[in-house]
C-alpha positions in Angstrom: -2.0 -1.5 59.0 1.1 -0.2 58.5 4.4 -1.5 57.9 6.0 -0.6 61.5 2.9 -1.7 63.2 3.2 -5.0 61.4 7.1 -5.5 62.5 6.0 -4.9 65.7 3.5 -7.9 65.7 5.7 -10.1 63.4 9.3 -9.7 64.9 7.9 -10.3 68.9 6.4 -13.3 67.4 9.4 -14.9 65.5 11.4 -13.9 68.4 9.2 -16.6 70.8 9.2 -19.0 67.9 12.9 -19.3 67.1 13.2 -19.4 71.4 10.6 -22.1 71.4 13.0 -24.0 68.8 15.6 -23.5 70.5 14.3 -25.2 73.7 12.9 -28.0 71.8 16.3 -28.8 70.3 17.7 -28.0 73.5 15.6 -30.7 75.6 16.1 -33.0 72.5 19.4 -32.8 72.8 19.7 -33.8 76.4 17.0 -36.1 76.6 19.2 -38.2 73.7 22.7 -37.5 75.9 20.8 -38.8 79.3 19.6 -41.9 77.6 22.8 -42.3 75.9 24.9 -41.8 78.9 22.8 -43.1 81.7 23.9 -42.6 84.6 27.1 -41.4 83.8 25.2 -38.5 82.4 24.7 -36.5 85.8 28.2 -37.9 87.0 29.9 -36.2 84.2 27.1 -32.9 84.8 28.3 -32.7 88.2 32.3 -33.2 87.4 32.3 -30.7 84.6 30.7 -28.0 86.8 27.2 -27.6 84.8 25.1 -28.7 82.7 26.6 -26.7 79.6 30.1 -28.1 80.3 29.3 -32.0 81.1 27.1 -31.6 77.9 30.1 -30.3 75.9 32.0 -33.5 77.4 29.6 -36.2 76.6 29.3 -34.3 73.1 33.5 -34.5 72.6 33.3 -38.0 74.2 31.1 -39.1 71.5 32.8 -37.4 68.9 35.9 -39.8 69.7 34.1 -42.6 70.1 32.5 -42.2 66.6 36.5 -41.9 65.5 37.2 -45.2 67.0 37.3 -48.7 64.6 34.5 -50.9 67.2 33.7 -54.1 65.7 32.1 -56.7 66.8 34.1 -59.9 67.5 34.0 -63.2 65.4 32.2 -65.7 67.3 35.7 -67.8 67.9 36.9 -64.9 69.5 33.9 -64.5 71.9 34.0 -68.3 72.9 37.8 -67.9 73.4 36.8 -65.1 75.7 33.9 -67.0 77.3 36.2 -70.1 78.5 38.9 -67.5 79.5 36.2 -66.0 81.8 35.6 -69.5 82.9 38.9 -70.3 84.1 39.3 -67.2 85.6 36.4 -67.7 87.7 37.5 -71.1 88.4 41.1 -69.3 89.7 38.9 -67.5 92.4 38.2 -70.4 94.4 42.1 -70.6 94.9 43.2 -67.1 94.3 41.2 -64.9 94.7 43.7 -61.7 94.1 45.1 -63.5 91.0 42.0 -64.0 89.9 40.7 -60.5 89.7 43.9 -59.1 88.4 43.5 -61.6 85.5 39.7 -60.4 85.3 41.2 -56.8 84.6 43.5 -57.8 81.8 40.8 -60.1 80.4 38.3 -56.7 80.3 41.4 -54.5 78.9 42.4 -57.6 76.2 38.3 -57.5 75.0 38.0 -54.0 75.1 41.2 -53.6 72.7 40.0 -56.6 70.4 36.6 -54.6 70.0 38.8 -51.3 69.0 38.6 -49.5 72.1 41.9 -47.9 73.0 43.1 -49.1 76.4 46.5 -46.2 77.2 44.7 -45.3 80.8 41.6 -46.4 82.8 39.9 -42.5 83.1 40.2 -42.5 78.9 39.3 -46.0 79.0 36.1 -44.6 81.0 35.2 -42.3 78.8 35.4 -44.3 75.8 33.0 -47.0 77.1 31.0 -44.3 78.5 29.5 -43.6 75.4 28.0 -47.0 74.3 28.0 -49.0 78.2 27.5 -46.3 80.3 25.2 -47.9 82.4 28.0 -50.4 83.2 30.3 -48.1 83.8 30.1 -47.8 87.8 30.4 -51.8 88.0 33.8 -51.0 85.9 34.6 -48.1 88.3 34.2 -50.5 91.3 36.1 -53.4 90.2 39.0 -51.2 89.7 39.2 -49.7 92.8 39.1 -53.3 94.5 41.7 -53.9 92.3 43.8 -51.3 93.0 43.1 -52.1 96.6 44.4 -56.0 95.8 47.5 -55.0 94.5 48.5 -53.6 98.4 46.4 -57.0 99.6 44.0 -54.5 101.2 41.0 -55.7 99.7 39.0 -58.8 101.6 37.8 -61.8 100.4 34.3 -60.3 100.1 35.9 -57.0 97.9 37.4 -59.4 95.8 34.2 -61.1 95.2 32.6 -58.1 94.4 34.7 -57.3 92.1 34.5 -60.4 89.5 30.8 -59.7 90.0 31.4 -56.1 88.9 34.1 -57.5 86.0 31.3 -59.8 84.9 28.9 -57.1 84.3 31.4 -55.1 82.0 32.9 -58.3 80.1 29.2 -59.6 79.8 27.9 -56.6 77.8 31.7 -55.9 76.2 31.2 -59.4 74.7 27.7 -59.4 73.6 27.6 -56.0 72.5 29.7 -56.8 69.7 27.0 -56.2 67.0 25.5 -53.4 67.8 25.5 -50.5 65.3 26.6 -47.2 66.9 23.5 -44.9 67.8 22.3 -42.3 65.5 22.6 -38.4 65.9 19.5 -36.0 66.2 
């Protein structure tokens, strides 16, 4: 055979090969964001524009995150946090808009004791997205109810809904604390 017939066999060949690669590592690489992310994986998809562009968030947002000092808090520190919780549940009973604006300080006073930033609730979003992502919408939602409670537009039943959405959040910010930060492929 001669040497042009063979670069016609062999570079077609490598050509599928290194494509084949490249889809592997492509799938890889979104399969690992998706499970990461969770849901917030198609959320951020969809804002971005594409696929491409939410990938290159979620890849940024990790970046930062892997910048950040989490730690995991000392166990006095998560039973101070545990009977705050308490008592602000107890406030509920009695106050209910109090209650859930002391939820949200309680969230933003963990969060910044674990290391996460806390200058504005889309950057806080994004931050958390990358290691509680599929907690994220119960964070979204309490927010909104109390944004809503700070106009006292938001009934009884919001409110409600919102410590239940706090809970989620503070529950996994609190004993979360340990976990080692996910490794790269």
């Amino acid at each position: 055979m001669s040497t042009g017939t063979l670069l016609a066999i062999i570079i077609p060949i490598a050509v599928v090969v290194a494509l084949a690669v490249a889809a592997v590592v492509l799938m890889t690489r979104r399969r690992r964001l998706r499970q990461r992310f969770g849901p917030e994986y198609e959320r951020t998809v969809e804002e971005a524009g594409g696929r491409m562009a939410g990938e290159r968030e979620l890849r940024a947002r990790e970046k930062r995150h892997d910048s950040l000092d989490i730690k995991p808090l000392p166990n006095s520190s998560r039973d101070r946090y545990a009977r705050e919780w308490n008592s602000v549940q107890e406030e509920f009973v009695d106050q209910p808009e109090a209650a859930v604006h002391d939820a949200d300080r309680l969230v933003a006073s963990l969060m910044h004791e674990r290391g996460y930033p806390t200058e504005g609730f889309d950057q806080q979003l994004k931050d958390l997205s990358v290691e509680h992502g599929r907690t994220l919408e119960h964070y979204r939602a309490a927010h909104e109810v109390e944004t809503l409670s700070t106009g006292s537009k938001a009934t009884t039943e919001q409110l409600r809904g919102a410590m239940v959405h706090y809970r989620a959040l503070f529950d996994e910010l609190l004993s979360n604390g340990g976990r080692a930060k996910h490794a790269r492929t």
